[in-house]
TORKOL-586186 format. One line per 10 residues: number of its first residue (from 1); their letters; for each residue x, y, z of N, C-alpha, C. Coordinates in Angstrom, 3 decimals, padded with zeros to 6 digits, m for minus. Layout:
NUM	a	X,Y,Z,X,Y,Z,X,Y,Z | ...
***
This chain:
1	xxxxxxxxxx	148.480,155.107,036.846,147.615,155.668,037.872,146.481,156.443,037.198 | 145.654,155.763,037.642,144.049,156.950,036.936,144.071,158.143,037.309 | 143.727,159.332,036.672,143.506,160.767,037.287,142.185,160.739,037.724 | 141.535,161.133,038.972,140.137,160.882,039.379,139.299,162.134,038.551 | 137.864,161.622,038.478,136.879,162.916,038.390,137.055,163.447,039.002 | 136.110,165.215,038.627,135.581,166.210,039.542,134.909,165.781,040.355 | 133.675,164.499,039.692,133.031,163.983,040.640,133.428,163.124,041.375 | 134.240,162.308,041.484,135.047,161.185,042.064,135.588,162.409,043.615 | 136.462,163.401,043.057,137.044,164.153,043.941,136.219,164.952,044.247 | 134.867,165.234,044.391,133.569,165.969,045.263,133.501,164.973,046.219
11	xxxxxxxxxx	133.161,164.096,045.553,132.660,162.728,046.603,133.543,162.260,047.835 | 134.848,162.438,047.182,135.595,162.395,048.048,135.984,163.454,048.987 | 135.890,164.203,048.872,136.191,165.256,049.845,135.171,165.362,050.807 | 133.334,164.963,050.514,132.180,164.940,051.034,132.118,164.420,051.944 | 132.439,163.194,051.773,132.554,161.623,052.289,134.065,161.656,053.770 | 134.530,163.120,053.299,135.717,162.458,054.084,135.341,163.914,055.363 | 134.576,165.237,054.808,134.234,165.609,055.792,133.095,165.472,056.719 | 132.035,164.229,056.444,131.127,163.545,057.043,131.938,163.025,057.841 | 132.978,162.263,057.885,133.251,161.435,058.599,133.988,162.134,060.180 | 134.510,163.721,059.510,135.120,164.233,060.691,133.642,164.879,061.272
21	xxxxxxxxxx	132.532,164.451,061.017,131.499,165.056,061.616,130.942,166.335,061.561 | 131.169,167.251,060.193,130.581,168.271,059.510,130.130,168.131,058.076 | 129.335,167.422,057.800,129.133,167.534,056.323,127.839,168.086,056.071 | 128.045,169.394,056.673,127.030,169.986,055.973,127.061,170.635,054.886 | 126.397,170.681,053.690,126.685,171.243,052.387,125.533,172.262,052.092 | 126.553,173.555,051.747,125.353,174.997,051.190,125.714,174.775,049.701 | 124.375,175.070,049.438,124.353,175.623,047.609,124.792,177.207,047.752 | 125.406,177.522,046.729,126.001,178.583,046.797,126.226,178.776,045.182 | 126.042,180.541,044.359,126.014,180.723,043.518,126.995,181.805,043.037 | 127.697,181.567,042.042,128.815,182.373,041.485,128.037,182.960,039.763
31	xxxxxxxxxx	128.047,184.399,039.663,127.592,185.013,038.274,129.049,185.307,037.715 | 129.184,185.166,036.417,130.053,185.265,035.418,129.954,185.611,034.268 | 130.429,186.105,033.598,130.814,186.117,031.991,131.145,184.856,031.052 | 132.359,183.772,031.913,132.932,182.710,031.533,132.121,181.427,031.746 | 131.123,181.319,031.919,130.279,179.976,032.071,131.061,178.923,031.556 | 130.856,178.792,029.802,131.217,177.840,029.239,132.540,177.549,029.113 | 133.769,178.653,029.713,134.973,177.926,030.103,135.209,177.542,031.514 | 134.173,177.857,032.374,134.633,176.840,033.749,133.840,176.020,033.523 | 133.146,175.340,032.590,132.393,174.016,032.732,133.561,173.555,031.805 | 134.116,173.573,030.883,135.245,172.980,030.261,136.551,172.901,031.222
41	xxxxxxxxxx	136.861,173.685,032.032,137.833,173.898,032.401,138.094,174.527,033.815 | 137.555,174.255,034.792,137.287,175.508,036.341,138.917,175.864,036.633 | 139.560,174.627,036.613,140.861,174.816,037.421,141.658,175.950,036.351 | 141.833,176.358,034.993,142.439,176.904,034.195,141.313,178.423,034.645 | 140.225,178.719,034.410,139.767,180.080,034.492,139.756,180.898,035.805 | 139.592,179.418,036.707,140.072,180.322,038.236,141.265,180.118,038.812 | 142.535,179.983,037.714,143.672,180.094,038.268,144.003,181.478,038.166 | 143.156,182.134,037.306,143.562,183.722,037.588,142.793,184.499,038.280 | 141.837,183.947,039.107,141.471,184.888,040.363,141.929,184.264,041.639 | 142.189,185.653,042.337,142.533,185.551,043.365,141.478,184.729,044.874
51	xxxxxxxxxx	140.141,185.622,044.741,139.535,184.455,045.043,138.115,184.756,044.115 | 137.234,183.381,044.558,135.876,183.390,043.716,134.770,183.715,044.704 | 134.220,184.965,044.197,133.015,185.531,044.740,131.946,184.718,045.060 | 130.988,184.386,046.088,130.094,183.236,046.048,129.114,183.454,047.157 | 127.752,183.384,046.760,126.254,184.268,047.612,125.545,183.063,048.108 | 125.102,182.953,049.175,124.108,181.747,049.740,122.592,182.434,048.686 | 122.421,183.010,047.773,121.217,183.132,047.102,121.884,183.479,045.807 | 121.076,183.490,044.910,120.982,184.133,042.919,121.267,185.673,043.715 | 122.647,186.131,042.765,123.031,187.472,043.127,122.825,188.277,041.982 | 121.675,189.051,041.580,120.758,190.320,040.455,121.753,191.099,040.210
61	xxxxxxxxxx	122.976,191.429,041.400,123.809,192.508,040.548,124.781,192.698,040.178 | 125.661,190.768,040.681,127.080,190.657,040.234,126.981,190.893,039.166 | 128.219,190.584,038.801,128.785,190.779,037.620,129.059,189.847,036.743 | 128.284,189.621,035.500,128.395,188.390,034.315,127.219,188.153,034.296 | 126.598,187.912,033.283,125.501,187.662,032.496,125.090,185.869,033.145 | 125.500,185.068,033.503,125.352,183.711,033.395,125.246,183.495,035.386 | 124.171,182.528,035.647,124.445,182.576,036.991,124.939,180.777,037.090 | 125.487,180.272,038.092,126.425,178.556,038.163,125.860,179.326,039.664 | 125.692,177.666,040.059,125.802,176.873,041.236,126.346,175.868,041.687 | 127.011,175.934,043.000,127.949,174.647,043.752,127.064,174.147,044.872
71	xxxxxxxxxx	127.888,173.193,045.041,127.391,172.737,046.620,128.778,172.602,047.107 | 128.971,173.144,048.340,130.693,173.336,049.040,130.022,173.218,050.149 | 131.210,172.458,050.816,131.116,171.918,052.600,130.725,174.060,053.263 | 129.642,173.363,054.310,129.112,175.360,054.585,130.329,175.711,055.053 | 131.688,174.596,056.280,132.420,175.286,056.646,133.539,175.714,056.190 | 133.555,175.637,054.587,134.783,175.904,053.806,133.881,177.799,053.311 | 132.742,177.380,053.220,132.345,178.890,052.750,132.228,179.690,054.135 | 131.842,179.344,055.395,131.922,180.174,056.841,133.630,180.831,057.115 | 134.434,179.818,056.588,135.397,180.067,056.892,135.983,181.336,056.106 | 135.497,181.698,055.036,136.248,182.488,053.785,134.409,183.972,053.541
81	xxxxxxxxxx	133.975,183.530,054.815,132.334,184.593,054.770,133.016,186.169,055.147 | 132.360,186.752,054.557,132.358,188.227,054.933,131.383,188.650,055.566 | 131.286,189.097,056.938,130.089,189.323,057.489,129.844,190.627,057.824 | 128.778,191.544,056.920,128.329,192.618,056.664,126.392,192.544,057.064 | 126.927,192.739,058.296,125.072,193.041,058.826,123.857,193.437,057.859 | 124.052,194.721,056.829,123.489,195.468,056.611,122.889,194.657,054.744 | 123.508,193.422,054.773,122.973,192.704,053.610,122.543,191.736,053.693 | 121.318,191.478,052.390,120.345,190.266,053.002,120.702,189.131,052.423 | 122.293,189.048,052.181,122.640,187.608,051.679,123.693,187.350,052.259 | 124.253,186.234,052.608,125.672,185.704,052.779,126.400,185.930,051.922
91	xxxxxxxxxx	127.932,186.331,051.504,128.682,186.470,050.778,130.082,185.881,051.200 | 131.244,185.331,050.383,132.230,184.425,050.506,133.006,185.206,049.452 | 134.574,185.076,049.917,135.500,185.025,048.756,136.602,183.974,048.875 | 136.260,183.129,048.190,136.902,181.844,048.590,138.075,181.362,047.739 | 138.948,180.949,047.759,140.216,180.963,047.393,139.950,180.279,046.090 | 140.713,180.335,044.827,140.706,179.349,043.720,140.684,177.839,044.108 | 142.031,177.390,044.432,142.347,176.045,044.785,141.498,175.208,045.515 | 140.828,175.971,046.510,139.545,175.552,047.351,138.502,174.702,046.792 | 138.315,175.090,045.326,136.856,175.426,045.011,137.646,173.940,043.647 | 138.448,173.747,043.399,138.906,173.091,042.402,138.300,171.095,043.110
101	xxxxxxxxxx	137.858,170.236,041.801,137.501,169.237,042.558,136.134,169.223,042.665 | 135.075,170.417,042.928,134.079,170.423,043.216,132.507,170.609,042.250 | 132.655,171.181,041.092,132.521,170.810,040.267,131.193,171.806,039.799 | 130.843,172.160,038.960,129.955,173.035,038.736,128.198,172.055,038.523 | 127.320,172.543,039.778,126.160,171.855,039.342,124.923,171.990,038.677 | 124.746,173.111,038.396,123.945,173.880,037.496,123.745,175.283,036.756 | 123.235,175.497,035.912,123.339,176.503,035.491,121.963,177.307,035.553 | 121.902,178.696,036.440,120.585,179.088,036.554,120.232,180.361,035.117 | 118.926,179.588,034.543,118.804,180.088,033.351,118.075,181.467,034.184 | 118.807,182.723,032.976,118.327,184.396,033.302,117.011,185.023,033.027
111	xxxxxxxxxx	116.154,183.686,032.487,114.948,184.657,031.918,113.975,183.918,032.902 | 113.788,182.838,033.357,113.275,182.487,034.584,113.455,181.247,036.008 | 114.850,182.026,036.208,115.387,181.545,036.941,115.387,179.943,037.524 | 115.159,179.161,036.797,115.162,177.777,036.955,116.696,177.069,036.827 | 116.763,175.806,037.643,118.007,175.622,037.702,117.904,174.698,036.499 | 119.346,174.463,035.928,119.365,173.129,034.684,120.567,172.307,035.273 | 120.613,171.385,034.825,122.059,170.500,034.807,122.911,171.158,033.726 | 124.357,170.952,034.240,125.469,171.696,033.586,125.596,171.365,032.270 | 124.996,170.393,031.766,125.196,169.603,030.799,123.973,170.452,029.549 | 123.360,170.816,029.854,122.017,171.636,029.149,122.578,172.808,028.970
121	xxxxxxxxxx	122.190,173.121,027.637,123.397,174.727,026.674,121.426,175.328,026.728 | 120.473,174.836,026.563,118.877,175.835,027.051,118.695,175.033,028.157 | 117.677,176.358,028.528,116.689,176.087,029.496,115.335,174.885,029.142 | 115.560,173.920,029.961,114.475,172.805,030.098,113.189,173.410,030.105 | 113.077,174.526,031.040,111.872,175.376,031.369,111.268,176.346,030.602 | 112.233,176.873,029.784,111.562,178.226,028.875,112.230,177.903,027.151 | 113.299,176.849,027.596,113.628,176.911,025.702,114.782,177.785,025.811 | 115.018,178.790,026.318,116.112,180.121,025.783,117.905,179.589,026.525 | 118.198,179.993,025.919,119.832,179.636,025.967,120.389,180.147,027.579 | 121.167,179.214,027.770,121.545,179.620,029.397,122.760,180.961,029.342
131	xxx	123.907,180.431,027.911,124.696,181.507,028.023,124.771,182.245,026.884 | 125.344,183.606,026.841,125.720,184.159,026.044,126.993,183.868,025.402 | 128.030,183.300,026.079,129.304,183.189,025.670,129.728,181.874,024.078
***
């Protein structure tokens, strides 16, 4: 039996909530310390949080040097939203297991915020390194 991709199992999960007639998908951004071990590894670094912090915009004051972006069905992030009037972003804490499958799609470089493919260790745009780690 083949073990599927991340991408195989994005697609699939995409594909299967289009069909129940919600596939709408938010980009959504998680800041970290660990960049380069959830691109090696998501399911092993977020088996030790409880859940994963995640902003409908680039969040200036989380916490970790490195900013990653997803795309997750909106009603898996509505469902797990914290709704606090008094802030000008959406915020989520969304379970580990949730988020496994889905796959990390870019990495937003810190010196001018441009997105890269996960696959790029610099920025396309400025030259400078995406992570510290």
């Amino acid at each position: 039996m083949e073990i599927p991709s991340a991408n195989d199992l994005r697609n699939q999960f995409t594909e299967e909530k289009a069909k129940k007639g919600n596939g709408a998908i938010l980009r959504v951004y998680h800041r970290t310390d660990h960049a380069e071990r959830i691109l090696r590894d998501m399911v092993g670094v977020f088996s030790d949080y409880v859940a994963v912090r995640l902003t409908d915009r680039p969040d200036e004051k989380g916490e970790g040097s490195v900013l990653l972006s997803f795309d997750i069905p909106t009603d898996l992030f509505e469902k797990h939203e914290l709704s606090e009037r008094d802030k000008p972003y959406r915020e989520a804490f969304v379970p580990p297991f949730l988020m496994y499958g889905l796959g990390v799609l870019e990495w937003v470089c810190p010196s001018c915020d441009r997105e890269n493919p996960a696959r790029n260790r610099c920025c396309r745009n400025c030259g400078r390194p995406l992570s510290t780690s």
